[in-house]
Backbone as a printed PyTorch tensor [residue, N CA C, xyz], in Angstrom:
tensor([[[-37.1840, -24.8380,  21.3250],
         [-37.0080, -24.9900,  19.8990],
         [-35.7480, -24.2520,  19.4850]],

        [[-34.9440, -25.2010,  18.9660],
         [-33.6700, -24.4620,  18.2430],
         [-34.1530, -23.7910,  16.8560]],

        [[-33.1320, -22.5630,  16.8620],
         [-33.2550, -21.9510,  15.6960],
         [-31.8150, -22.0120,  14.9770]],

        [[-31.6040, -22.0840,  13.3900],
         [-31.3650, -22.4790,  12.3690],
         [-30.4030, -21.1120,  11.9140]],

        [[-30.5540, -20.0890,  12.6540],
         [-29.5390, -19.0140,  12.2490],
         [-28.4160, -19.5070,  13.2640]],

        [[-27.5460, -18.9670,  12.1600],
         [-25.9290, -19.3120,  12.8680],
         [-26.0480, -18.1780,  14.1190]],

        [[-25.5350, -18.4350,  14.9960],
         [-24.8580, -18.1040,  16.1370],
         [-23.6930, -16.4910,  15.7260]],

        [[-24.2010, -14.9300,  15.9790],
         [-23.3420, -14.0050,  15.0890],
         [-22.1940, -14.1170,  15.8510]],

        [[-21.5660, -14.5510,  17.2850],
         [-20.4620, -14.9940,  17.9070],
         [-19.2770, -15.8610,  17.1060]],

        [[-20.0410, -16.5930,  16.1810],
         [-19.4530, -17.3950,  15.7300],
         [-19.7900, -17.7890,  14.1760]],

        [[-20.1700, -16.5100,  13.8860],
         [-19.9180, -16.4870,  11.8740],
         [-18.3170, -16.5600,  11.6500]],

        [[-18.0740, -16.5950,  10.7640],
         [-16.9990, -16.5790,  10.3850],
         [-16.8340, -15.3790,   8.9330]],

        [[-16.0730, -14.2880,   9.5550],
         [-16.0450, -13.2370,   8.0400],
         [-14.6190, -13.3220,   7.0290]],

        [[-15.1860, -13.2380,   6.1120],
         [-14.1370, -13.0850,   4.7140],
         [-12.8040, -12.2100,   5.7500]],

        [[-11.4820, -13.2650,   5.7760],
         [-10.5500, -12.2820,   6.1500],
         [-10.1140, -11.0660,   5.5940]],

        [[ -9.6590,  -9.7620,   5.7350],
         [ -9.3770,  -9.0240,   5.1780],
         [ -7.8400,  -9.2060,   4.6080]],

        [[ -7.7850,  -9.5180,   3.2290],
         [ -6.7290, -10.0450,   2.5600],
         [ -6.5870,  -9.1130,   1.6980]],

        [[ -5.3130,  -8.7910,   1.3600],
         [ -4.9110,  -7.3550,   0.4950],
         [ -5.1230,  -7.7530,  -0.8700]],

        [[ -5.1620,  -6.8770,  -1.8590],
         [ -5.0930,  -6.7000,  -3.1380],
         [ -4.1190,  -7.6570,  -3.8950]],

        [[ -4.1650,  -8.1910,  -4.9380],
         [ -3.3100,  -8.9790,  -5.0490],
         [ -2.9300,  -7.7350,  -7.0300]],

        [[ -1.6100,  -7.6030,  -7.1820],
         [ -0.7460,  -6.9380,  -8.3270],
         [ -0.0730,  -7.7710,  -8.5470]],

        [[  0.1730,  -7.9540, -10.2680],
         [  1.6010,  -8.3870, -10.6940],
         [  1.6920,  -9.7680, -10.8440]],

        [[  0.1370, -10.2890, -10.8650],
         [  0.3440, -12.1120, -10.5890],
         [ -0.8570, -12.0130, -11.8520]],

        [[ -1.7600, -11.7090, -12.3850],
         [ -2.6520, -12.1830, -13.7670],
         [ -2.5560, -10.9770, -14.8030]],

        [[ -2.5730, -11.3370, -15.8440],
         [ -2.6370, -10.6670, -17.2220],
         [ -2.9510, -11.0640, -18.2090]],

        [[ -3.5430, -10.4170, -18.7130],
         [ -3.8960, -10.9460, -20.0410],
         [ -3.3170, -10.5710, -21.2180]],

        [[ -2.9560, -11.7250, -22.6000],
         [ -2.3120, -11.2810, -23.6110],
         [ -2.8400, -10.5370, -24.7410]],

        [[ -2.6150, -10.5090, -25.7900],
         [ -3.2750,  -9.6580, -27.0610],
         [ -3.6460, -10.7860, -27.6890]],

        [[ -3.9500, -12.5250, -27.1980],
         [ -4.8300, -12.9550, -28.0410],
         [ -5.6420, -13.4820, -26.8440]],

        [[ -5.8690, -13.3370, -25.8240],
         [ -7.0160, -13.2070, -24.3490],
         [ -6.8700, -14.3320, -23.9030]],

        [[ -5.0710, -14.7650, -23.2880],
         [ -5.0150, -15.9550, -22.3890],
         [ -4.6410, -15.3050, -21.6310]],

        [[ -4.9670, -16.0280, -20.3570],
         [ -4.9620, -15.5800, -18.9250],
         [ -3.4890, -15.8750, -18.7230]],

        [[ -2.5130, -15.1880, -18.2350],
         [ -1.3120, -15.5860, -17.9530],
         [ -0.8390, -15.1450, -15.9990]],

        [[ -0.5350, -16.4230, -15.6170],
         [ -0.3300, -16.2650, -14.2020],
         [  1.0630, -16.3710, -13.8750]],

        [[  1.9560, -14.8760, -13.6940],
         [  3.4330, -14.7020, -13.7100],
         [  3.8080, -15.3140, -14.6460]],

        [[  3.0580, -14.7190, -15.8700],
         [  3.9910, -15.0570, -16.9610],
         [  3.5390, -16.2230, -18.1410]],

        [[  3.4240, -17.1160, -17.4000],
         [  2.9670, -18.8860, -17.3840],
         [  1.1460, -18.9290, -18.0170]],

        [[  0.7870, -19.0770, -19.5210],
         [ -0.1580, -19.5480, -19.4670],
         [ -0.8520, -20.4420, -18.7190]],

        [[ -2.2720, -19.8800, -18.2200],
         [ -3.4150, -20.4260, -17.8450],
         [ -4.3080, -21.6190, -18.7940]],

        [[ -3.9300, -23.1890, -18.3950],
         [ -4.0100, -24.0810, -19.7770],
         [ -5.7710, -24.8640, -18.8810]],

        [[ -5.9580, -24.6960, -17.8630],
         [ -7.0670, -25.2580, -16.6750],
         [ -8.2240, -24.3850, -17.0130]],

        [[ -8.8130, -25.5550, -17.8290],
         [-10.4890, -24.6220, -18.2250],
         [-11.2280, -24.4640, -17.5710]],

        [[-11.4780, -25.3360, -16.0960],
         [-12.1270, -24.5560, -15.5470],
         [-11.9140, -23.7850, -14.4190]],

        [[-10.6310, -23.1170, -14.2850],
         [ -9.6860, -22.1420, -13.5870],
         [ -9.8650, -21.0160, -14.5670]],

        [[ -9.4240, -20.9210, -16.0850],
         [-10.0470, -20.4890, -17.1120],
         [-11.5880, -19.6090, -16.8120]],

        [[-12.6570, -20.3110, -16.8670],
         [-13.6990, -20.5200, -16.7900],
         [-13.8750, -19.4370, -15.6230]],

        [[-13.5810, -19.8890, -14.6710],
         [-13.6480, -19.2920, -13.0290],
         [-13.3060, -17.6830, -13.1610]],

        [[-12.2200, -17.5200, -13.7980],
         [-11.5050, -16.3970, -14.4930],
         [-12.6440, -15.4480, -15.0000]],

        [[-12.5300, -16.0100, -16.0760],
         [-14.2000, -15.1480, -17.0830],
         [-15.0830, -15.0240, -16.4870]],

        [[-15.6900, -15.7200, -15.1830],
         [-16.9010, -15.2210, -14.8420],
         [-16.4130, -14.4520, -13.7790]],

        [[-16.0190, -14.0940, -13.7690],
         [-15.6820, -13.1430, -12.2920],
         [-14.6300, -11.9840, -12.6580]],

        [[-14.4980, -11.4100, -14.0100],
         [-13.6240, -10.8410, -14.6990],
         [-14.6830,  -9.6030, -14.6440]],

        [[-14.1760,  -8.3170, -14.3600],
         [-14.6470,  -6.7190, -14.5480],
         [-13.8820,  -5.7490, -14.0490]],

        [[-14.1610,  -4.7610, -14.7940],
         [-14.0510,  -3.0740, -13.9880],
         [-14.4840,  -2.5580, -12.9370]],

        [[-13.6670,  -2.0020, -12.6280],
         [-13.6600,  -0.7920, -11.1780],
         [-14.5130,   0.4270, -11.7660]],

        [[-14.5100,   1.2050, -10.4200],
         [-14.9780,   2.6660, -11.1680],
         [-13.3490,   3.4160, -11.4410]],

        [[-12.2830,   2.8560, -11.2760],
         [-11.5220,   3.7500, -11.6600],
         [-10.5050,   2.8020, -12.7200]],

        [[-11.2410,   2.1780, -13.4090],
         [-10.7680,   1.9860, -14.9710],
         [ -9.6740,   0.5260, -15.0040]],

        [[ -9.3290,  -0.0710, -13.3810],
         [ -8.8840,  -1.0340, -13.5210],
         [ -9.8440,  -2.2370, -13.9780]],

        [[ -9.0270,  -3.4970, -14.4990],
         [ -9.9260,  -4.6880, -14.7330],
         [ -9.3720,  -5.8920, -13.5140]],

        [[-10.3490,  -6.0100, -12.7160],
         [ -9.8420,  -7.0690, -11.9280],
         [-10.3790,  -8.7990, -12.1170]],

        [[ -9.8400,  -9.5420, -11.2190],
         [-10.3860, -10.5530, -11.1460],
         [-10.9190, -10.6920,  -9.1050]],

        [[-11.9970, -11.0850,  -9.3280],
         [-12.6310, -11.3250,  -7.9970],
         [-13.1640, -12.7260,  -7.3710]],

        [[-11.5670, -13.3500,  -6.7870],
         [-11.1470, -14.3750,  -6.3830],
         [-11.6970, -14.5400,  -4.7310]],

        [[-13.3410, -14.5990,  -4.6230],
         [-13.4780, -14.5730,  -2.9900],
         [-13.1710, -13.5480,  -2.6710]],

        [[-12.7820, -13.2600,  -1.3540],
         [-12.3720, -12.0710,  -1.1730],
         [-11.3080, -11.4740,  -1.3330]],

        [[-10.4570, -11.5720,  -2.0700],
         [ -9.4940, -10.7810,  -2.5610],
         [ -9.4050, -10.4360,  -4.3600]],

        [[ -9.6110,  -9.4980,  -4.3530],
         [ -9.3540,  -8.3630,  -5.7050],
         [ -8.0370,  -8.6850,  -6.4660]],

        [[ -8.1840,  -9.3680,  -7.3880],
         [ -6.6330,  -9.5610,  -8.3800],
         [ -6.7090,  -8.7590,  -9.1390]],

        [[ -5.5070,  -7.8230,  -9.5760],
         [ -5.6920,  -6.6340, -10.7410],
         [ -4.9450,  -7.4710, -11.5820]],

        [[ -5.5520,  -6.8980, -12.6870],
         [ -5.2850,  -7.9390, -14.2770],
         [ -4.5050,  -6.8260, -14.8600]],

        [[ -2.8390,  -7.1780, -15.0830],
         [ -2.3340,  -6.5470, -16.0430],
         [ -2.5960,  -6.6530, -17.7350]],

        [[ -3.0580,  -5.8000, -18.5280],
         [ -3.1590,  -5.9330, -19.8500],
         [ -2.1580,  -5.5920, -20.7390]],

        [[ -2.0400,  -6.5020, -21.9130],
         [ -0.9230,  -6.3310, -22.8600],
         [ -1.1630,  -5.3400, -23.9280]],

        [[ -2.9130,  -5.5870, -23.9950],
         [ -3.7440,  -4.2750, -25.1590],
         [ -4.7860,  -3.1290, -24.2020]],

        [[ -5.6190,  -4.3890, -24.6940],
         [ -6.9180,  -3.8930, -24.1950],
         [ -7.2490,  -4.4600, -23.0560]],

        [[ -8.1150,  -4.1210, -22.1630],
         [ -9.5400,  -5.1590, -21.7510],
         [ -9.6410,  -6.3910, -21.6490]],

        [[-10.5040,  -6.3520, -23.1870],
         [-11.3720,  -7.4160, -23.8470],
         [-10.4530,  -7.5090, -25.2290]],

        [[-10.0610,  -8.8960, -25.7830],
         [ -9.5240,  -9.7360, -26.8220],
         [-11.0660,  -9.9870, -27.9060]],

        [[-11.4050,  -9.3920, -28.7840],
         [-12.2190, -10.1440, -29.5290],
         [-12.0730, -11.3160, -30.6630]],

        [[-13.4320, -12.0070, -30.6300],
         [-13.3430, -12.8150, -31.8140],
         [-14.0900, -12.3380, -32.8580]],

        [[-14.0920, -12.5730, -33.8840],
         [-14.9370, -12.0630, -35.1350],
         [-15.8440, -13.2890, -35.5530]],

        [[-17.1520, -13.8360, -35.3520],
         [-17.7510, -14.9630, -35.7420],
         [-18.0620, -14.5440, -37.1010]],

        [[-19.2140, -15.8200, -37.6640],
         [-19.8590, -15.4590, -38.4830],
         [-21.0670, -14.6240, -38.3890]],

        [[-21.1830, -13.5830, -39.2310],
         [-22.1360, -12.9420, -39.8320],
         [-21.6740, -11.6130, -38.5430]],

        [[-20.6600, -11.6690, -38.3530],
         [-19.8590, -10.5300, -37.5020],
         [-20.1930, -10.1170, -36.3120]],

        [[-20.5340, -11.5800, -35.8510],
         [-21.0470, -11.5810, -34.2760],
         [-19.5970, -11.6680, -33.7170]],

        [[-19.5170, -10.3650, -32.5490],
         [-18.1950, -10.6660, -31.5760],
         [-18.2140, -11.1100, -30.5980]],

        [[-17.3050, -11.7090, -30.0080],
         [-17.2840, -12.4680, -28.4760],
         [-15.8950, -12.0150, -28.2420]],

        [[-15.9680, -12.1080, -26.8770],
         [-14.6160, -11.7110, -26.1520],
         [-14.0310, -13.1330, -25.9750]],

        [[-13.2960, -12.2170, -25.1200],
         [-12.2490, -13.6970, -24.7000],
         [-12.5330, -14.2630, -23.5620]],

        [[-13.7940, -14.1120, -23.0850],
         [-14.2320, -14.9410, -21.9140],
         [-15.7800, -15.6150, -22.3910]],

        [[-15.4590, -15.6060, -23.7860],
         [-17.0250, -16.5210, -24.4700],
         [-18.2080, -15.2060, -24.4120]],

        [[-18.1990, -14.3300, -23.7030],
         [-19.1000, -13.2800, -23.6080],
         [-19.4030, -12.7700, -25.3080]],

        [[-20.7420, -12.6290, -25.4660],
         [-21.2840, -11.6710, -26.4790],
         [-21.4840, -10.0200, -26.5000]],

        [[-20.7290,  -9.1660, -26.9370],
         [-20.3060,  -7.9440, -26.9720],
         [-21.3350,  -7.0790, -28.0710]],

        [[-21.9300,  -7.6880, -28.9220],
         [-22.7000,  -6.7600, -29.3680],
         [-21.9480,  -6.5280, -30.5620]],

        [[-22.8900,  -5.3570, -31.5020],
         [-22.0430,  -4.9500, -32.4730],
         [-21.0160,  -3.8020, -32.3580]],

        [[-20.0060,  -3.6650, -32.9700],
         [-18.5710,  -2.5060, -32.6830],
         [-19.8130,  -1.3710, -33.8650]],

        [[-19.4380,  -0.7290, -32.8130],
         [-20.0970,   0.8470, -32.8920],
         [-19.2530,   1.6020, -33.4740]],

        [[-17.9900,   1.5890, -33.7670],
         [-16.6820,   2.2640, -34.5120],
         [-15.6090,   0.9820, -34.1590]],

        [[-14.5730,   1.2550, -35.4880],
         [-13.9020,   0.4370, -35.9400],
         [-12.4830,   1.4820, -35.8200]],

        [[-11.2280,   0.5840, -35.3200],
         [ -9.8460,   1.7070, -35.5820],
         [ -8.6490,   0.5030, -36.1170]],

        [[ -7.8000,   1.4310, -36.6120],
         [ -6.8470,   1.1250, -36.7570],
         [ -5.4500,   1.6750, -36.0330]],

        [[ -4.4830,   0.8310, -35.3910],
         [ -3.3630,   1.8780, -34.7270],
         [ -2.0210,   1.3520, -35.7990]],

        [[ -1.2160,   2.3630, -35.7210],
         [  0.2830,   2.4870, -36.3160],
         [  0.9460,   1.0880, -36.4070]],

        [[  0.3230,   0.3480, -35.6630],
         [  1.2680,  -1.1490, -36.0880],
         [  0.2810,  -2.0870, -36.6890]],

        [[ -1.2970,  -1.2350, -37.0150],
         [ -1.7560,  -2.4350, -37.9310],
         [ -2.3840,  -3.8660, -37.0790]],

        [[ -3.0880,  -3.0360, -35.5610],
         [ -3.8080,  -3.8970, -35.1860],
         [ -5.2630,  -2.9830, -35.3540]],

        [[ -6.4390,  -3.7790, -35.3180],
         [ -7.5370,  -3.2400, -35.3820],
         [ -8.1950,  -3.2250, -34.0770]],

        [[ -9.0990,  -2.2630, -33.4710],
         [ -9.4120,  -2.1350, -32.3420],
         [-11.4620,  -1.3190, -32.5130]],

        [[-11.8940,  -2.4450, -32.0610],
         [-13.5360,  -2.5050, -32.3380],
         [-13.6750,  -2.1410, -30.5620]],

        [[-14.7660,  -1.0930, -31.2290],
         [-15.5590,  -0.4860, -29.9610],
         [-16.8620,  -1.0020, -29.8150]],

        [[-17.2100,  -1.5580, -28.6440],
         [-18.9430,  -2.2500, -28.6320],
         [-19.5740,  -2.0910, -27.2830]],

        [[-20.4010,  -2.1050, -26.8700],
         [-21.2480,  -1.6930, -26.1040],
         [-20.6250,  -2.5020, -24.7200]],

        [[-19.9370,  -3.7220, -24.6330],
         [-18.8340,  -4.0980, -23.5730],
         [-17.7440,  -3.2770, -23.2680]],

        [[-17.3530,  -2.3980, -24.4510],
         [-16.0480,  -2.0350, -24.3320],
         [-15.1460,  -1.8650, -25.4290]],

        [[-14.1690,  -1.5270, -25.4460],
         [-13.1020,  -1.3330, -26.5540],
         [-12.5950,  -2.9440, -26.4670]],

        [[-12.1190,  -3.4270, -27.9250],
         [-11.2760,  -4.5940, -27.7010],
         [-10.4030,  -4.7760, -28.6900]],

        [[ -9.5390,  -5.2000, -28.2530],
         [ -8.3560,  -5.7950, -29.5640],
         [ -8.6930,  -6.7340, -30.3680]],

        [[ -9.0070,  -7.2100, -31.7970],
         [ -9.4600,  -7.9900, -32.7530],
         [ -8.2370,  -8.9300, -31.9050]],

        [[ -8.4700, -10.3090, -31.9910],
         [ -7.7150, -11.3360, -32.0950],
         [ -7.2570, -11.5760, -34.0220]],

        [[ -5.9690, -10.9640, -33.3890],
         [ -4.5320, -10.7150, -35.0920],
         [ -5.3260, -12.5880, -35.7390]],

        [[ -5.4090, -13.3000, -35.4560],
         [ -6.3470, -14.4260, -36.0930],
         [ -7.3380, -14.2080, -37.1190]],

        [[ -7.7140, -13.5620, -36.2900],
         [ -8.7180, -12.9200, -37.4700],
         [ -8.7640, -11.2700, -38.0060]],

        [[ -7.4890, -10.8790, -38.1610],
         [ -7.4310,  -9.8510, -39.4780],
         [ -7.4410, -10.3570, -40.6210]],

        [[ -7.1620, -11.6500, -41.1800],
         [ -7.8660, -11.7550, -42.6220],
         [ -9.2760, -10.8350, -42.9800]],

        [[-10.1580, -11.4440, -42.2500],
         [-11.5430, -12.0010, -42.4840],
         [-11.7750, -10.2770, -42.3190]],

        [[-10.8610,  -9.7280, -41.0930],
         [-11.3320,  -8.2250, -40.9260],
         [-11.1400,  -7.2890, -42.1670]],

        [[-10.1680,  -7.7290, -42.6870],
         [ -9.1680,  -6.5760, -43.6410],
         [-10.1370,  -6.9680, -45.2220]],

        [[-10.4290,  -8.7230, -45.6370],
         [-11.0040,  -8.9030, -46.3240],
         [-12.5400,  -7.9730, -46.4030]],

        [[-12.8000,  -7.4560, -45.2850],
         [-14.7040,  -7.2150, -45.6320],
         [-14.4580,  -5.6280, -45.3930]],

        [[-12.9590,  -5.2630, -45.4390],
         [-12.8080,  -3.3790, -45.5490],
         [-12.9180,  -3.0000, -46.7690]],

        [[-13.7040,  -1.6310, -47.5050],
         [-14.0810,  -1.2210, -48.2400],
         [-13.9340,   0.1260, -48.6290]],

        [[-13.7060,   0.8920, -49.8980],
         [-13.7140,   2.2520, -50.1140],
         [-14.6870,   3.0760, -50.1600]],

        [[-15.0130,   4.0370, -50.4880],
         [-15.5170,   4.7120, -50.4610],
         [-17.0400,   4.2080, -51.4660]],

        [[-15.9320,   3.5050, -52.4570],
         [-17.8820,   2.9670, -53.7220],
         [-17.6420,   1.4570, -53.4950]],

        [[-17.4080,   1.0230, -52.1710],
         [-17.7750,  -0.2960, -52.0830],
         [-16.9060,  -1.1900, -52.6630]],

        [[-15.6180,  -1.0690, -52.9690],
         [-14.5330,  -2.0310, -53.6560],
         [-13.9420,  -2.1500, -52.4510]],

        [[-12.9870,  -3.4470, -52.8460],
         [-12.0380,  -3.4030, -51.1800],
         [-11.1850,  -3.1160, -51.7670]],

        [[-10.4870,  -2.7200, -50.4250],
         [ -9.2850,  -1.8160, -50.2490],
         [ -7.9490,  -2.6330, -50.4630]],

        [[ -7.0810,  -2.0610, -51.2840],
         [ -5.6800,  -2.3170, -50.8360],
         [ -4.6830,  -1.7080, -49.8800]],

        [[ -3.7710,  -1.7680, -49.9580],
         [ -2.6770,  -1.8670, -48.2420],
         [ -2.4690,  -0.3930, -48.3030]],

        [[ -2.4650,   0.6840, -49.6540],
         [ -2.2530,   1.8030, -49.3130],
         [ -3.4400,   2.5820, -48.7010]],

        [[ -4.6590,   1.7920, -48.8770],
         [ -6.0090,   2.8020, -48.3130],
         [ -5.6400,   2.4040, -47.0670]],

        [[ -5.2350,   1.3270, -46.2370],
         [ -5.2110,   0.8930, -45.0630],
         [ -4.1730,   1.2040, -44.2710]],

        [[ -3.1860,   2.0000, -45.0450],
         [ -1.6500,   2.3460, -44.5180],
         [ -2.0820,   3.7450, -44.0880]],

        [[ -3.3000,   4.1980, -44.6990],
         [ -3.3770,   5.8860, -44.8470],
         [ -4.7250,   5.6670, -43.8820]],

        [[ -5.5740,   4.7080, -43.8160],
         [ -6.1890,   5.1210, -42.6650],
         [ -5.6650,   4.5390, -41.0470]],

        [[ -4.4810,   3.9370, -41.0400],
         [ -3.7870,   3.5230, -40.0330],
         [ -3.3460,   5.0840, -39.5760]],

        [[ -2.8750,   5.9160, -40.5170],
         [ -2.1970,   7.2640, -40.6100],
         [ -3.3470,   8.3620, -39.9210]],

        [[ -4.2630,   7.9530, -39.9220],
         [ -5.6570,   8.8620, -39.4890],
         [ -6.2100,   9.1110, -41.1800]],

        [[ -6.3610,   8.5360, -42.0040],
         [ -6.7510,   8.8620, -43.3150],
         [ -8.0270,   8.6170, -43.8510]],

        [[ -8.9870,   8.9610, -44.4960],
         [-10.1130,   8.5740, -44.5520],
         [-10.5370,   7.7310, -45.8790]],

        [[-11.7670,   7.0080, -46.0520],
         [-11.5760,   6.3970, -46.8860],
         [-11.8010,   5.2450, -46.9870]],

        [[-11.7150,   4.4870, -45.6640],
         [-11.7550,   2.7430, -45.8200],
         [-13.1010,   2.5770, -44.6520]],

        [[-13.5550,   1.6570, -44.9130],
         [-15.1260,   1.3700, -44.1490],
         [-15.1580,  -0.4360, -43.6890]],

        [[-15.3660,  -0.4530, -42.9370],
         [-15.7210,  -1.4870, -42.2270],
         [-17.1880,  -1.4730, -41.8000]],

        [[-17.8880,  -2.5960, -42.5300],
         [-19.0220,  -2.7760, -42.4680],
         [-19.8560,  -1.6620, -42.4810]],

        [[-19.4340,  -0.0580, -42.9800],
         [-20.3600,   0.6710, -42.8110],
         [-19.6160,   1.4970, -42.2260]],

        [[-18.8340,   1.2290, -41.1330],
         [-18.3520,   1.7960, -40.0070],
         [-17.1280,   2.4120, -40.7300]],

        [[-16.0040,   3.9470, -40.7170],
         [-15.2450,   4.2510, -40.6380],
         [-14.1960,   4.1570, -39.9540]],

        [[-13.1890,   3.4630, -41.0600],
         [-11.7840,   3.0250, -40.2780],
         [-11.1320,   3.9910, -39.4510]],

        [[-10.9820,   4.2360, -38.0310],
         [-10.3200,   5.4520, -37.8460],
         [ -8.7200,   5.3230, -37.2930]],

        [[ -7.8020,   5.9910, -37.7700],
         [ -6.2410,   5.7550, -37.2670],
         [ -6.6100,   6.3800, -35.4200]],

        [[ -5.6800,   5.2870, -34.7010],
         [ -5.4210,   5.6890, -33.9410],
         [ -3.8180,   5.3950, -33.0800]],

        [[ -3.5490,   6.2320, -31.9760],
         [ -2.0900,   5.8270, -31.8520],
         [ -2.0810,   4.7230, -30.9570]],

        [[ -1.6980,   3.9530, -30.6030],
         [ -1.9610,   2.6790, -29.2970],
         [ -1.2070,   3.4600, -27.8910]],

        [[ -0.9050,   4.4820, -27.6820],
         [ -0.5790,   4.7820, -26.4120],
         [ -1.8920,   5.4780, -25.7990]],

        [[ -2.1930,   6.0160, -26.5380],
         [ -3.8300,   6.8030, -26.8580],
         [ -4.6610,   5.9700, -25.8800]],

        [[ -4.7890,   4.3400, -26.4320],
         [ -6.0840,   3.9890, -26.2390],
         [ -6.4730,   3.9040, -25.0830]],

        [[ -5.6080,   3.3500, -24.0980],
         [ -6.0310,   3.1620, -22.6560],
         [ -7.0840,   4.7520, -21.9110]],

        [[ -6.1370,   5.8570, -22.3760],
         [ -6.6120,   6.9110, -21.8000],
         [ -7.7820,   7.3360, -22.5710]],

        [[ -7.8450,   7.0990, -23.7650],
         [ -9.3350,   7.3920, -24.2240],
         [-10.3380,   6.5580, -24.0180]],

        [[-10.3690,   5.0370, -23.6500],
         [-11.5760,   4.3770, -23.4680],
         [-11.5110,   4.1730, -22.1340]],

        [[-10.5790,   4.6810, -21.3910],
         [-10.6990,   4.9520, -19.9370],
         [-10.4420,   3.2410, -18.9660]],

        [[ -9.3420,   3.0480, -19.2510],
         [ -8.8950,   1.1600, -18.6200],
         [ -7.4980,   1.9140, -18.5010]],

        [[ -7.2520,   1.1350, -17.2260],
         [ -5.7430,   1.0570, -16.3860],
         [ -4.7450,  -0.2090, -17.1230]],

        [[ -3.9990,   0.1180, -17.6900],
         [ -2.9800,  -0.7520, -18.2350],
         [ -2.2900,  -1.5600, -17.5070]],

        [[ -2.0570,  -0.9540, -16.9230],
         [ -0.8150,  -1.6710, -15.6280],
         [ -1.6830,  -1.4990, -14.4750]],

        [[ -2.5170,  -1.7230, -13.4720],
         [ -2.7690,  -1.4070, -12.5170],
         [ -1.5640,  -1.2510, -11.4050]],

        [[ -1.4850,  -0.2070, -10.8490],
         [ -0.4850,  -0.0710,  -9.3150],
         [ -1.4060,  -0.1720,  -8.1730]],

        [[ -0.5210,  -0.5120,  -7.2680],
         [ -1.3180,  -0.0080,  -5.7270],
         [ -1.3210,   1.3150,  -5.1180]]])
């Protein structure tokens, strides 16, 4: 009686293929860019997002079979969307939960913290963001409450949440993600 396990003479193992740098990144509105060149193949796309994560040492890779692609980032991470009733999704369709703190950095992008991760608002939707920011008795804000909490200033509220200034060189090292990955 033959048996049905492969032969261990003749498995065949994942070659050991190096790291791959400097070939995927992602932009500040969460397209996959390959040397440069948007990623337009949804389900290359697709393939992308599901196989998209962190290391323990703060890089974000992609895990192409056996070889490790490090994902250069332009912001963050994770690109969010803002749905309705302020459900977020990333930029790989993933549901992120609610942002647990809300920031603002010096050039006036907003940056939501959620139980996935830190992410860059997709600039698309700063209307809708800036529209539902609020003062202190619940009026919205104009550009000087938002200039002064870009500044670290207090005062403006997002959903509850406190706008907080932050600097964008800052962020990588405080939410702990590799910007550039090296070898």
């Amino acid at each position: 009686m033959s048996s049905h396990a492969p032969d261990p003479a003749i498995v065949v193992k994942w070659p050991n293929v190096p790291a791959c740098y400097g070939w995927l990144s992602l932009d500040r509105r969460g397209r996959w860019r390959l040397k440069g060149d948007a990623i337009r193949h949804a389900g290359l796309i697709g393939f992308i997002n599901s196989h998209y994560g962190a290391d323990d040492s703060g890089n974000w890779t992609f895990q192409n079979g056996p070889q490790k692609v490090f994902v250069a980032l332009d912001y963050t991470p994770l690109v969010l969307r803002l749905g309705i009733d302020r459900e977020l999704t990333a930029h790989t369709s993933a549901a992120v939960g609610p942002a647990t703190a809300a920031y603002l950095d010096e050039q006036g992008n907003a940056l939501l913290d959620t139980a996935a991760g830190i992410g860059l608002l997709d600039d698309r939707d700063l209307p809708t963001f800036v529209a539902a920011c609020r003062d202190e008795h619940g009026e919205p804000v104009g550009d000087e409450v938002l200039l002064g909490a870009m500044a670290g200033g207090a005062g403006a509220f997002w959903f509850g949440l406190p706008l907080q200034g932050i600097d964008h060189r800052e962020v990588p090292l405080r939410f702990g993600f590799q910007q550039n990955p090296v070898p």
